[in-house]
C-alpha positions as CSV (number, residue, x, y, z in Angstrom):
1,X,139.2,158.8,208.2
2,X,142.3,156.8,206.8
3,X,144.2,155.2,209.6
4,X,148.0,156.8,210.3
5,X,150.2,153.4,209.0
6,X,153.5,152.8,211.3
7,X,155.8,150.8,210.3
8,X,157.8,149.2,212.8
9,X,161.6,148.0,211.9
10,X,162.8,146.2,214.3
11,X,164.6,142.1,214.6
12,X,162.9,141.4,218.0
13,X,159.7,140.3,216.9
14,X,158.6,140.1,220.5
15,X,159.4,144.3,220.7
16,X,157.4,144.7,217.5
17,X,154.1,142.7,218.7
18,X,154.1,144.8,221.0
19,X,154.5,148.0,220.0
20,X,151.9,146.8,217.2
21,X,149.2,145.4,220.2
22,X,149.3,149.4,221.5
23,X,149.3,150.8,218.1
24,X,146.3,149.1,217.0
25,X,144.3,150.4,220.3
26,X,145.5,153.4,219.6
27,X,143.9,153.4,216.1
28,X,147.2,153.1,214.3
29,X,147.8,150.8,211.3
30,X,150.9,148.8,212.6
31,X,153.3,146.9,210.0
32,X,156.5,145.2,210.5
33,X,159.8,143.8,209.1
34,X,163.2,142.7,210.5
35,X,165.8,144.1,208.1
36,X,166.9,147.5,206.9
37,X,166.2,146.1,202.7
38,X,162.8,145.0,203.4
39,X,162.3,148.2,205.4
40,X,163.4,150.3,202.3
41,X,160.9,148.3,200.1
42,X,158.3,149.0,202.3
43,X,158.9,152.8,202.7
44,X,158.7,152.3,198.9
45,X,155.3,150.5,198.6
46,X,153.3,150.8,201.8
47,X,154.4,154.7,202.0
48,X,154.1,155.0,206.0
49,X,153.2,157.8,207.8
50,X,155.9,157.4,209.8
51,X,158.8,154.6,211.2
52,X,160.4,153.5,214.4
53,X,163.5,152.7,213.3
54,X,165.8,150.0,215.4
55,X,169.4,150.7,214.7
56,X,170.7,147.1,215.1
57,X,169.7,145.2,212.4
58,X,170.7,142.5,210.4
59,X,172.5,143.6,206.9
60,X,172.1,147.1,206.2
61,X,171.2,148.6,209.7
62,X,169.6,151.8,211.0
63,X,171.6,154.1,210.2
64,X,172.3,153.2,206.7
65,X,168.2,152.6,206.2
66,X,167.8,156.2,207.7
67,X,170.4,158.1,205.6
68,X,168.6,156.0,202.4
69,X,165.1,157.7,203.3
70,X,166.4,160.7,203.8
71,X,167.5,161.3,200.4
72,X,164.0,161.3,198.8
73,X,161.7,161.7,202.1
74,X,161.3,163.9,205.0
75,X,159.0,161.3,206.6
76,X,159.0,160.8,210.4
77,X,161.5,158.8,211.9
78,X,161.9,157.5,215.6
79,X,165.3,155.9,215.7
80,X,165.2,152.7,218.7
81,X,168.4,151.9,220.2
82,X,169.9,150.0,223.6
83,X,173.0,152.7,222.7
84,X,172.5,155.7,225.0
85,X,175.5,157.1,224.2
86,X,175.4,160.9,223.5
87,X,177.1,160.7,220.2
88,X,174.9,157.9,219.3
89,X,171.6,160.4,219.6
90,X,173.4,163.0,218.0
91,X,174.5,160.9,215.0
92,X,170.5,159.7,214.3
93,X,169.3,163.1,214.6
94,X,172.1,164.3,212.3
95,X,171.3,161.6,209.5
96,X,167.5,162.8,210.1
97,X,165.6,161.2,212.6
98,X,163.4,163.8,214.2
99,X,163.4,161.6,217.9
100,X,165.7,159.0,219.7
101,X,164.3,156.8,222.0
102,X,166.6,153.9,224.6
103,X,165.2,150.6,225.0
104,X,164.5,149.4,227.0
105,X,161.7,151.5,227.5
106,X,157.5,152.4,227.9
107,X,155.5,151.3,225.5
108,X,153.2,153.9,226.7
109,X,156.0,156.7,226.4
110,X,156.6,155.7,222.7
111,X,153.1,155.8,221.6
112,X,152.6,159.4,223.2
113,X,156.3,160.3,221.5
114,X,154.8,158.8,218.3
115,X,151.7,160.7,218.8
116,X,153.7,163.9,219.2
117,X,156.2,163.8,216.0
118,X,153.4,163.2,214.0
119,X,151.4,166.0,215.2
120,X,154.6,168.3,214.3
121,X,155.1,167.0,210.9
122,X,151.7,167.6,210.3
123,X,151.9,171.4,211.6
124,X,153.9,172.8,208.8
125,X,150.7,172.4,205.9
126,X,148.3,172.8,209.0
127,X,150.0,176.7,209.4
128,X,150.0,177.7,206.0
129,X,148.1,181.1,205.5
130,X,147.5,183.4,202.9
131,X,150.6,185.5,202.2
132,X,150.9,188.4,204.7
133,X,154.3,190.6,204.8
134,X,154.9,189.4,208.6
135,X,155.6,186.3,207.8
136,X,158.5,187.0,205.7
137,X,162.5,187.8,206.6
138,X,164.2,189.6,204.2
139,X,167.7,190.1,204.6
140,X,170.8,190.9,202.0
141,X,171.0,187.6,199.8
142,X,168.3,185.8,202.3
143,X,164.5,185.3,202.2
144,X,162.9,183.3,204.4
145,X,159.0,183.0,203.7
146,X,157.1,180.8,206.1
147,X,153.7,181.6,204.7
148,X,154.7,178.9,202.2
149,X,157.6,177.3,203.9
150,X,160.4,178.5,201.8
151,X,163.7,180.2,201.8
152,X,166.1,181.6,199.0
153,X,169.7,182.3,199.5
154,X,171.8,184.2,196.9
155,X,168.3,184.1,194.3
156,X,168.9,180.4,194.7
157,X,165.9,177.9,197.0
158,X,167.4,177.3,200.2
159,X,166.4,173.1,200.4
160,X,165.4,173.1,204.1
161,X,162.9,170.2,205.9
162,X,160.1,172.2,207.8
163,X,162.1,172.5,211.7
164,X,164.7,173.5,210.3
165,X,163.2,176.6,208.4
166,X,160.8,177.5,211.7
167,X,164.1,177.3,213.8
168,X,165.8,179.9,211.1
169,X,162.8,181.9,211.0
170,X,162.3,181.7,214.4
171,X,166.0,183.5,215.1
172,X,165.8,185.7,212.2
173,X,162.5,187.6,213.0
174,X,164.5,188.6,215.9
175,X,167.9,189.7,215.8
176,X,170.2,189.6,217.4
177,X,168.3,188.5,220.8
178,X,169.5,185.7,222.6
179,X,167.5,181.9,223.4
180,X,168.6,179.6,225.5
181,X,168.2,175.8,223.9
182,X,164.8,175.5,226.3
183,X,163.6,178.8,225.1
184,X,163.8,177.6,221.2
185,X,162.8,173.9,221.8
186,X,159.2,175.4,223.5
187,X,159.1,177.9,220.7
188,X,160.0,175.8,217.9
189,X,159.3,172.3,218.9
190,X,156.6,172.6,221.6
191,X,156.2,172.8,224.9
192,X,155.3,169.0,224.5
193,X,158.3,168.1,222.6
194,X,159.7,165.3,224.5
195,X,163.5,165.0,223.0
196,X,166.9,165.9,223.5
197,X,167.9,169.6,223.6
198,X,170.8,168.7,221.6
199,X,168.5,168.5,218.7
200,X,168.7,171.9,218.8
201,X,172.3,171.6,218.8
202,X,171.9,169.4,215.5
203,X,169.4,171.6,213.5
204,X,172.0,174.3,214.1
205,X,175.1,173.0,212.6
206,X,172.9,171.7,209.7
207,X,171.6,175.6,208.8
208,X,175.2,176.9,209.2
209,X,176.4,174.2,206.7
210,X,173.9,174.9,204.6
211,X,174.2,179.0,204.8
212,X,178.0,179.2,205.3
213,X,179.3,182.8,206.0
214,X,177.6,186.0,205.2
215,X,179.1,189.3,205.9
216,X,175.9,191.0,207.1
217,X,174.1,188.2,209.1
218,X,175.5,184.9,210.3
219,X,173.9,182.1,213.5
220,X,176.0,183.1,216.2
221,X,176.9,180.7,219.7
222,X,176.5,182.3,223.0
223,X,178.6,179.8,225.1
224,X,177.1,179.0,227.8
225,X,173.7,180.6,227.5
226,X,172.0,179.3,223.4
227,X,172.2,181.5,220.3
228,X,171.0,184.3,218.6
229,X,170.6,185.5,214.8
230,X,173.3,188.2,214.3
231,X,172.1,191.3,212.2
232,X,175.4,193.3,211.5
């Protein structure tokens, strides 16, 4: 079996031998560069399974690299940053990251956090079954099919990466009940899932911008308490 290939973006080269020293007993193929346009030409050639990202880098920096993938890849991405500001987090999971991790920290931690997004990006084709009516929300101008992990608005596809249609699916095959951010990260993500709950937060405001406003079903806030899919 093909080992997983991590690529590791990151200027300290003392962070990435690391990282790389834990992968490789791990049974990870480790590779790493030191600036966001190498990085790009690697995502390019090497095709990773999946990248930890460090935000401060020379030139073009984490962000920028991030936003670049994200236009032709939904491959994993663990953003690295000495910023633990909230709206730091929130802006990498926005741009696409699917975890945020603040150095300094375990290189233990990040090699199970590792472990983890790549075990949900692989459960999407892992979960695929033969078509059965149950797994299938139909509402005016919406479908939502996660036998095959796609949606349709107005007749139209519905471009969504594979959280983001579990977390709509999730809500819609149950209207109009309430979950609290907890409740939908251990239904959605995992009970393993070891993020911030303002990813759910993100993956919210991503579906509403992409859905807009429907006069029979819209994602409705519950302050205080989480959300719910309203069925009018």
């Amino acid at each position: 079996m093909a080992k997983q290939k991590i690529l590791i973006v990151d200027d300290d080269t003392n962070i990435s031998e690391l990282i790389s020293l834990y992968l490789v007993k791990e049974f990870f193929e480790p590779k790493s560069c030191e600036d966001g346009n190498t990085a790009l030409s690697l995502f390019r050639s090497w095709q990773p399974d999946l990248i930890l990202l460090d935000l401060m880098l020379p030139g073009m920096d984490g962000y920028q690299v991030c936003r670049e993938i994200r236009k032709t890849s939904q491959v994993p991405i663990i953003m690295m940053s000495a910023k633990g500001e909230v709206f730091d987090k929130v802006l990498g999971l926005e741009l696409g990251a699917d975890d945020y991790v603040i150095k300094p920290f375990d290189t233990k931690e990040l090699v199970a956090r590792i472990k983890a997004v790549l075990r949900r990006a692989a459960a999407p084709a892992a979960e695929q079954k033969p078509a059965k009516a149950d797994n299938t929300v139909q509402l005016p101008d919406l479908t939502i099919d996660k036998n095959n992990y796609s949606a349709t608005l107005y007749g139209e596809p519905l471009s969504l990466p594979p959280k983001e249609l579990e977390l709509l699916y999730f809500l819609a095959s149950s209207p109009n009940q309430v979950f609290t951010r907890d409740q939908l990260l251990d239904r959605v993500w995992g009970y393993d899932y070891a993020g911030d709950s303002r990813t759910v937060d993100v993956h919210i405001k991503r579906l509403r911008e992409k859905l807009g406003d429907h006069s029979a079903w819209s994602l409705h806030t519950v302050w205080g308490v989480g959300y719910r899919f309203e069925v009018k």
